[in-house]
N, C-alpha and C positions, 0 to 999 in steps of 0.2 A: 138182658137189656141194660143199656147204659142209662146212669141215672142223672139228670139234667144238671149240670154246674150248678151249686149254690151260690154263688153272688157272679153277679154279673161283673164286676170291678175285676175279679182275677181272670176272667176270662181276656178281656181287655190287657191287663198287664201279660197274658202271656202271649198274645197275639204282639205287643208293641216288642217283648223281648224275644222273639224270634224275628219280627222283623229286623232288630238290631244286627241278631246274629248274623242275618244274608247278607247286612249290610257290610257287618265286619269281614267275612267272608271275600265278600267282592272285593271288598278296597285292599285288603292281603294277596288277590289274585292280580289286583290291577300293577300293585307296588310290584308284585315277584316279575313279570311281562315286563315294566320299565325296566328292574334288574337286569334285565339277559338283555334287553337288547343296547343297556348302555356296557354289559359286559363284552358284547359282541362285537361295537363299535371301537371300544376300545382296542381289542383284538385285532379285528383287520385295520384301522388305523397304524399300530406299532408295526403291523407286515409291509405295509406301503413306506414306512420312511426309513427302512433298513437298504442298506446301500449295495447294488448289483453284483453279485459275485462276478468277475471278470476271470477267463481263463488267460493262460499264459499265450501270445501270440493269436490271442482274438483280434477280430476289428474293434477298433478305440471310438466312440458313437461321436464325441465331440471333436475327432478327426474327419470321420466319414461325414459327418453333416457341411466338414467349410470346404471339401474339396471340389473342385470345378475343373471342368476340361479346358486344357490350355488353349488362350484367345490367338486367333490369329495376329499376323504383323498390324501394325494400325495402317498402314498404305494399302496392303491388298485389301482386292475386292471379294466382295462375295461372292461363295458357290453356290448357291441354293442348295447344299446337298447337308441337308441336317444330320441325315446318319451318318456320314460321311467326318463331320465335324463333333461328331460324339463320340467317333472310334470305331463306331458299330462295323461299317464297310470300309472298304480303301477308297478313297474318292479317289477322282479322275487324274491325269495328268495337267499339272497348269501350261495353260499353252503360252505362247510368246503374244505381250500386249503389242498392243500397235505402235506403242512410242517406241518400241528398240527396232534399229534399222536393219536389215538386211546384212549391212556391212558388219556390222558389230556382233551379231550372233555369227557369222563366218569367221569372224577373226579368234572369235571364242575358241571354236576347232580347230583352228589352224595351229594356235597355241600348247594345245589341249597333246596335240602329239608330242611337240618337243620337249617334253616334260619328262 
């Protein structure tokens, strides 16, 4: 049999210094957790601002971002043929508009031989 604590005061003081200890315990476990993961940010932070390795004869990204498919004349009209005008398909043949006369696209050919 265990024999009952003689003063009640130590028991006390050893109940308040083991609380301390969990205490200190904890707040060692809490600092080590903030450690790693301001060590981990740091980490992937320095990965992200390191500059893209480019191979020789790659696509250039701030070339391919400004290129655009070349605008038609500003006088013709429109095809409605989007793929057509992105390269995708051949569009159509442009036909002859109604302002040019008859005579004028004859004479085109007639020219056309003597050449």
């Amino acid at each position: 049999m265990k024999s009952p604590p003689k003063d009640k005061a130590a028991v006390e003081r050893q109940q308040a210094e083991q609380t301390r200890q969990r205490v200190r315990v904890g707040m060692i476990g809490l600092a080590a957790v903030v450690l790693l993961i301001g060590l981990a940010s740091a980490i992937f932070s320095s990965v992200n601002q390191q500059q893209p390795v480019s191979a020789t004869g790659a696509a250039q990204p701030d070339l391919v971002a400004n290129m655009s498919a070349p605008s038609s004349a500003p006088g013709a009209a429109a095809t409605n043929e989007p793929l057509a005008e992105m390269g995708v398909t051949p569009g159509a043949a442009p036909t002859p508009s109604a302002a040019e006369s008859p005579a004028a696209a004859a004479s085109d050919t007639s020219t056309n031989g003597m050449l």
